[in-house]
Residue, then its C-alpha position, 0 to 999 in steps of 0.5 A: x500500500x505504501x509503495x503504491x502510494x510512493x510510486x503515485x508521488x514519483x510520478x507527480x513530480x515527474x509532471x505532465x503537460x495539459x493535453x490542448x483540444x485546439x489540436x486533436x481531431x477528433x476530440x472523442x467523447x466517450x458516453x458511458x450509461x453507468x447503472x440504474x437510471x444511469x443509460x436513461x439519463x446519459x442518453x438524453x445528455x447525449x441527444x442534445x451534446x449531439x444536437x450543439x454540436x452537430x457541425x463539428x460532428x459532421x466536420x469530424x471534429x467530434x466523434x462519440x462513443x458510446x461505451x457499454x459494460x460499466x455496469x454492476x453486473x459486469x464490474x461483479x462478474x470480473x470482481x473489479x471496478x471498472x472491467x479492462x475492456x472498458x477502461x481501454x476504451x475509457x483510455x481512448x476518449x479524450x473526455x467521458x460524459x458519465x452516468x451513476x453507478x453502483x458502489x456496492x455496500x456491506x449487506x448489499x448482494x454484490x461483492x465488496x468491489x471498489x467504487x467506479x469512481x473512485x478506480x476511475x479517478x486514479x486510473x486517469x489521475x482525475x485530480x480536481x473534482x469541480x463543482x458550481x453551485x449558483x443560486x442568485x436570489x440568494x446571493x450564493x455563488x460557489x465554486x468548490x475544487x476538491x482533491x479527487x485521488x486521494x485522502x479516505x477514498x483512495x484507500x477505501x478498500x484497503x481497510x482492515x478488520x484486525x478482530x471482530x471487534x477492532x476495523x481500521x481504515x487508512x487516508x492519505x495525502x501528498x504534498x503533490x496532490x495536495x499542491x496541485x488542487x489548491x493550486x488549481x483553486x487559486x487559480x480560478x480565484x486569481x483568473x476569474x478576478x474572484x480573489x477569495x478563496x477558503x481552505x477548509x479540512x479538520x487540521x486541528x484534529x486530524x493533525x497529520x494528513x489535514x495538517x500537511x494540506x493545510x501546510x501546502x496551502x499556506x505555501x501555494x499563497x505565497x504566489x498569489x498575494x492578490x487573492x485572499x485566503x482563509x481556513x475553515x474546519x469542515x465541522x463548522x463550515x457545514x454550519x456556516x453553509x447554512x447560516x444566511x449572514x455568512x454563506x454569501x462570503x464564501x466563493x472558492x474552496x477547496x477541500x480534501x476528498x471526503x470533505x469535499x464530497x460532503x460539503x458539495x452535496x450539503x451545497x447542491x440542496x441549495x439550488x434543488x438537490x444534487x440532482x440539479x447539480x453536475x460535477x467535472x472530474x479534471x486532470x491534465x490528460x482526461x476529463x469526466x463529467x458526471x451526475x452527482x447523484x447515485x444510480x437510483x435503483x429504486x427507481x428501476x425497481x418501480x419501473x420508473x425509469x422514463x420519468x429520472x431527472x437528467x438535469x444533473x447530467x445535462x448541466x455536466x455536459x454544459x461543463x464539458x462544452x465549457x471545458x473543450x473550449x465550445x464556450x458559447x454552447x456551453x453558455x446556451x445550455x447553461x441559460x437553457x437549463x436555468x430557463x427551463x429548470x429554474x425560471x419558467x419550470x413549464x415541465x417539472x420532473x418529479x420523478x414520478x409519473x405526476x411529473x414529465x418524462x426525462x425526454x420530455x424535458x430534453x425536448x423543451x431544453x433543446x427547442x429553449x436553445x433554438x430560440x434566437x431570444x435566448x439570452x434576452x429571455x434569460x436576461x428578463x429574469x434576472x431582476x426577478x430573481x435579485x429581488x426575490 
């Protein structure tokens, strides 16, 4: 185990340039459906990336891929968490649009297989899990970088029940990584002309990995004086979210893994939920932009299937328009999205069959983005919602 861990270090500090979509061709898309309600939804994010960028498709710019087999039943067949022929197709996109997938817990009739996500982040060394949280009326406007390969996950299966009455876990942290998601953050502060940036872990208390991310923050500050920085302990800082006199002073944070986890997911109810929310996974080779909810299973179990939400994925996607340098499609989504999922809310998804299908709101999203007043009608709630 630490050797492995040693070896991620020797390879950090090797170091690897950022891979630059202006000269790829074709920038491959891989889709992969995930579980559950994960194939559904991934579709429908895939109809309306298809639809924006439809040009560049036919000009063989882009090129889809859709991957199957990232499913719990395969993953269990092969006892690993992402099967090989899966990862090498993984391998060969350039960025993946993910749907949920299943981590099997104890009790659960599957084997104690480790997280996709998480064998997925360190398989293509996804270091920065990013995700916004927006919500004007209430003057909240966050942006959160947490550590995506390393800390309490990255060794989540490495545990070990020494007697039936004592079981110990491990987490981990390196100067490496924690340099280069702090980094990461005070970029965006400083780019982004934002200046304010939190560092949040329990350093008082977990005082040795905690305390060598807070150590490498303080470093990292000494080369953006421009952009203000703050510690927070993630104990209180769950309770700050929710204080309305404090929350608005926050704006970039970033945080080790679990408490990253937590924290976004306290911040996504805020705007409707995490299924409202979508999350991009970036490192400096690959991106993989996913859902922030889970595989929902019960949902498949009740045959609900067609009435799952996929606005979380949809906004994933907006972000990885975003991030391949298609920025003005990436904001027409984005206005799309808040139009019909915030503002006018013509079709609301419940989830349930007293609500609208999944591809009944991929339909209204995409005829929103045709209209050529788009960005006026966004515009004309606004001051609708400042005022709320």
């Amino acid at each position: 185990m630490l050797a492995e861990q040693l070896a991620r270090v020797k390879e950090m500090k090797a170091g690897q340039d950022w891979l630059d979509y202006g000269v790829i061709k074709p920038i491959i898309i891989g889709v992969v459906g995930g579980d559950g309600i994960g194939p559904i939804i991934s579709q429908h994010a895939h109809h309306i990336l298809a639809f924006l960028l439809d040009d560049e498709v036919k000009s063989g710019k882009v090129q889809f891929n859709v991957i199957e087999g990232l499913t719990i039943e395969n993953r269990a067949k092969v006892m690993k968490a992402i099967p090989d022929d899966v990862l090498a197709e993984l391998k060969a996109s350039h960025v993946i649009l993910k749907g949920p997938t299943t981590t099997p817990k104890k009790g659960d009739p599957w084997p104690n297989i480790e997280s996709a996500n998480v064998a997925m982040r360190k398989e293509l060394d996804l270091f920065a899990n990013v995700r916004p949280v927006k919500v004007p009326e209430q003057g909240i406007d966050w942006m959160f970088f947490r550590e995506n390969t390393e800390g309490a996950y990255a060794l989540g299966s490495n545990g070990i029940n020494v007697t039936d009455d004592l079981a110990i876990d491990f987490t981990v942290t390196t100067a490496q990584g924690a340099e280069r998601i702090i980094r990461l953050a005070f970029d965006y502060a400083k780019k982004t002309g934002i200046n304010k940036l939190t560092i949040v872990t329990k350093a008082n208390v977990v005082k040795t990995t905690d305390g060598r991310f807070l150590d490498v923050a303080r470093e990292v500050a000494k080369d953006y004086p421009e952009v203000e920085w703050d510690d927070w302990y993630i104990d209180i800082m769950t309770a700050k979210l929710v204080d309305p006199k404090r929350r608005t002073q926050f704006r970039v944070m970033a945080l080790p893994n679990l408490y990253g986890d937590i924290l976004t997911d306290e911040a996504a109810e805020f705007q409707g939920g995490v299924g409202t929310a979508g999350s991009a996974n970036i490192g400096k080779r690959y991106g993989m932009f996913e859902a922030i909810h889970g595989s929902a299973p019960r949902m498949v179990k009740e045959g609900r299937l067609e009435y799952a939400d996929p606005s979380s994925l949809i906004r994933a996607a907006s972000m990885m328009l975003n991030h391949l340098g298609f920025t003005d499609r990436g904001k027409k989504l984005e206005m799309a999205l808040d139009i019909c999922g915030n503002f006018e809310q013509k079709l609301v998804v419940t989830g349930r069959p007293t609500g609208a299908k999944g591809s009944e709101l991929c339909d209204y999203i995409m005829e929103t983005i045709q209209d050529p007043n788009l960005e006026k009608r966004w515009q004309d709630y606004q001051p609708k919602t400042k005022a709320a």
